[in-house]
C-alpha positions as CSV (number, residue, x, y, z in Angstrom):
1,X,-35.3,-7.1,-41.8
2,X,-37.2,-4.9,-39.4
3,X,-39.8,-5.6,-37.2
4,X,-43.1,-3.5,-38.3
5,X,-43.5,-0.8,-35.8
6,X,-45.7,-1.7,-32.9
7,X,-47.4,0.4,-30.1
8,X,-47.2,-0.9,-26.9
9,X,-50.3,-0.5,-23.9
10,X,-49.3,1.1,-20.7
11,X,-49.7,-2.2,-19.2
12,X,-47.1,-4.1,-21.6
13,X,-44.5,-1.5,-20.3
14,X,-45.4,-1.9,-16.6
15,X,-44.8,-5.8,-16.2
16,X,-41.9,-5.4,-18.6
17,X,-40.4,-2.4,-16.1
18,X,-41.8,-5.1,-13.4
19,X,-39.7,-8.0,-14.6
20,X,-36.8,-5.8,-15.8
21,X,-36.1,-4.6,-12.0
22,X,-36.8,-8.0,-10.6
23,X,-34.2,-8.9,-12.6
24,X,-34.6,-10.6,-15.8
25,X,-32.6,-10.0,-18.2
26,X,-33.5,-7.6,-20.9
27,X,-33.3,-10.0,-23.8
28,X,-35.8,-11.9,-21.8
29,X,-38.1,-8.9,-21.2
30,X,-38.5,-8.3,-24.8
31,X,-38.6,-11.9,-26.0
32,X,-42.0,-12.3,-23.0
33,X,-43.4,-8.7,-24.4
34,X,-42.6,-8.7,-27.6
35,X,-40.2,-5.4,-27.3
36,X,-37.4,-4.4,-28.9
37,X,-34.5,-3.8,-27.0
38,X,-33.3,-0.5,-28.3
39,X,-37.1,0.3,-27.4
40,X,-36.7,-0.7,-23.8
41,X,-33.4,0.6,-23.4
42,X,-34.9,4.5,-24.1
43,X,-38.0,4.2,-22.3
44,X,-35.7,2.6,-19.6
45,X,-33.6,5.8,-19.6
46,X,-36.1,8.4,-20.3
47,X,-38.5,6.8,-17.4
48,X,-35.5,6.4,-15.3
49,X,-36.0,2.8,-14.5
50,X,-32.5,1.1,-15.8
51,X,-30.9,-0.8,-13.3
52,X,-28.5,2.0,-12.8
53,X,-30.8,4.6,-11.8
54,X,-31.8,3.0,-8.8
55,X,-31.2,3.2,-5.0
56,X,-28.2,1.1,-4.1
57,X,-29.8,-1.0,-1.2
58,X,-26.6,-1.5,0.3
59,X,-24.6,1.4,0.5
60,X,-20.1,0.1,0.4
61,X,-21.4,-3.3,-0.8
62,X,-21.8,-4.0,-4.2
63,X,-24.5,-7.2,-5.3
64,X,-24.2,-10.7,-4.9
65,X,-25.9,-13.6,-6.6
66,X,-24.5,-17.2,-5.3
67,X,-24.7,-18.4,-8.3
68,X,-21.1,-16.2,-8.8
69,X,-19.3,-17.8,-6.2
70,X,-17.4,-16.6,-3.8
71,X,-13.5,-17.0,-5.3
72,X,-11.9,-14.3,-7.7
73,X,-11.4,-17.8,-10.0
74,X,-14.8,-18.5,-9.7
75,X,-15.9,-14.7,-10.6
76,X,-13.2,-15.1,-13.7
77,X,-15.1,-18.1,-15.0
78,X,-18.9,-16.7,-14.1
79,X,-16.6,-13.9,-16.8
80,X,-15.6,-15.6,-18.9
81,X,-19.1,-17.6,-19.7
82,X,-20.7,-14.4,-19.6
83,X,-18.1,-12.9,-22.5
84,X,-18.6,-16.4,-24.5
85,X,-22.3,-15.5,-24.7
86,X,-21.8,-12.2,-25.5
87,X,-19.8,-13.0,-28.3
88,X,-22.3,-15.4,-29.8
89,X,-25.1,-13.2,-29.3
90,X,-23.3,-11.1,-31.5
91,X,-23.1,-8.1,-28.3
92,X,-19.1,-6.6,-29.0
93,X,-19.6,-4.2,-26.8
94,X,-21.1,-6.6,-24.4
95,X,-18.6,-8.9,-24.7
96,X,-15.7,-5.8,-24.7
97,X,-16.7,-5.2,-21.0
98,X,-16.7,-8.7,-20.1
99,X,-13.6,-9.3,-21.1
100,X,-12.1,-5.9,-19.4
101,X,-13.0,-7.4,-16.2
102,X,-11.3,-10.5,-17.1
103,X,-8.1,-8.7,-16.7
104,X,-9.0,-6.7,-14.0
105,X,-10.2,-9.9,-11.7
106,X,-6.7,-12.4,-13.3
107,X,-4.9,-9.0,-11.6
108,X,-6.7,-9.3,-8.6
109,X,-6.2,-12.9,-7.7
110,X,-2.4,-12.8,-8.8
111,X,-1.9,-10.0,-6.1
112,X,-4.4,-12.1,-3.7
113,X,-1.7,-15.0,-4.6
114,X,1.2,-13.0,-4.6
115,X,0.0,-11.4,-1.2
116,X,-0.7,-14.8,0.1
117,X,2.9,-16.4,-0.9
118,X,4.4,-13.3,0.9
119,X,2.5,-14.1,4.3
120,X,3.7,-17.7,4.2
C-alpha cells in the first residue's frame, strides 16, 4: 500500500540534502524526514545534489572510510556484508552491484597473491 502523497517544506528538503551529503545513508534520510526514497532520489538529480554530482575533493584518489579496512580481503568482506543487506532489504539491483565488485576485488587480490608469490 502507498503512502498518501505528502508535500514537503523547503526546510524538510534542506536538512535532508544536509544529512544526505554528510553522508547518511538515504534510507536513513527518509526514515528521519519522512521521505520517500524514489522522492529524494529525483529531487536529488533534478537539484543536482546526489553524491555523484559533486566535486571530487581529492582529485586520483578515490574515498576512504576506516571502517573498510585497508586489505583487498577486508574490502571483499565490507562487500560482501554490504550485498547481504542488500539482498534482505529486498535492493537487486543494489545487491547486483555489490556483488560485481566481489569479483572484481577476489581478481584483485589473487593477482596481488599471485604477484607476491612471483617476487618471492
Amino acid at each position: 500500500m502507498r503512502r498518501p502523497y505528502t508535500v514537503r517544506s523547503s526546510q524538510i528538503w534542506d536538512q535532508a540534502r544536509a544529512a544526505y551529503l554528510a553522508g547518511e545513508p538515504a534510507s536513513r534520510v527518509c526514515q528521519r524526514f519522512n521521505l520517500g526514497l524514489s522522492a529524494l532520489r529525483k529531487r536529488a538529480k533534478a537539484e543536482g545534489w546526489r553524491r555523484q554530482d559533486q566535486p571530487d575533493d581529492s582529485p586520483g584518489r578515490a574515498p576512504y572510510n576506516r571502517r573498510w579496512g585497508s586489505t583487498t580481503v577486508q574490502l571483499i568482506g565490507v562487500a560482501r556484508a554490504q550485498a547481504v543487506r542488500a539482498i534482505r532489504q529486498g535492493r537487486v539491483s543494489e545487491a547486483e552491484a555489490w556483488l560485481q565488485e566481489i569479483r572484481r576485488l577476489e581478481q584483485l587480490a589473487l593477482s596481488d597473491h599471485l604477484q607476491t608469490r612471483r617476487v618471492r
